[in-house]
C-alpha positions, 0 to 999 in steps of 0.5 A: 810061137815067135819069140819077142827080140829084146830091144837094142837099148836093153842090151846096151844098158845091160852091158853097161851095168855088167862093166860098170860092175866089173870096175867097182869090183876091180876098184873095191878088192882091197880088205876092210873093216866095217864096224856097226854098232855090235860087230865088226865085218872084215873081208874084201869091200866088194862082197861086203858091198854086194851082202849089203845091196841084196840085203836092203834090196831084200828088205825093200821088196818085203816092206814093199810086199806088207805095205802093198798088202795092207792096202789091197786089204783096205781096198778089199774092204772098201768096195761096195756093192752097187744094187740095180736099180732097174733103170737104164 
């Protein structure tokens, strides 16, 4: 079986998440505090930043996940059955 190649762009907008990541992470070690409404999170902003982003990323794929369920559903019920009618 042949393999497909990952276009060049692929790789080059790859590379520029990867340094993009880098630097925020670099820029973000310092130590902080974030204060929500019942606790309080204290560690370095990047892993903070990081939970954070999965986290929503998590929740939207789950809306996502029951909002497109709910859809295939009414879809589901929504189909009719077509009878022939012996013409062509």
């Amino acid at each position: 079986m042949e393999e497909k190649k990952k276009p060049v762009i692929f790789w080059i907008i790859a590379g520029l998440i990867v340094v993009v990541s880098i630097l925020l992470a670099i820029m973000n070690w310092t130590e902080t505090t974030i204060n929500f409404i019942f606790f309080e999170v204290r560690g370095r902003l990047i892993f903070i930043l990081a939970v954070f982003f999965f986290l929503g990323f998590f929740l939207g794929k789950l809306t996502s996940y029951f909002g497109n369920r709910k859809k295939r559903k009414k879809e589901e019920d929504a189909t009719v059955t077509f009878i022939e009618s012996g013409k062509e």
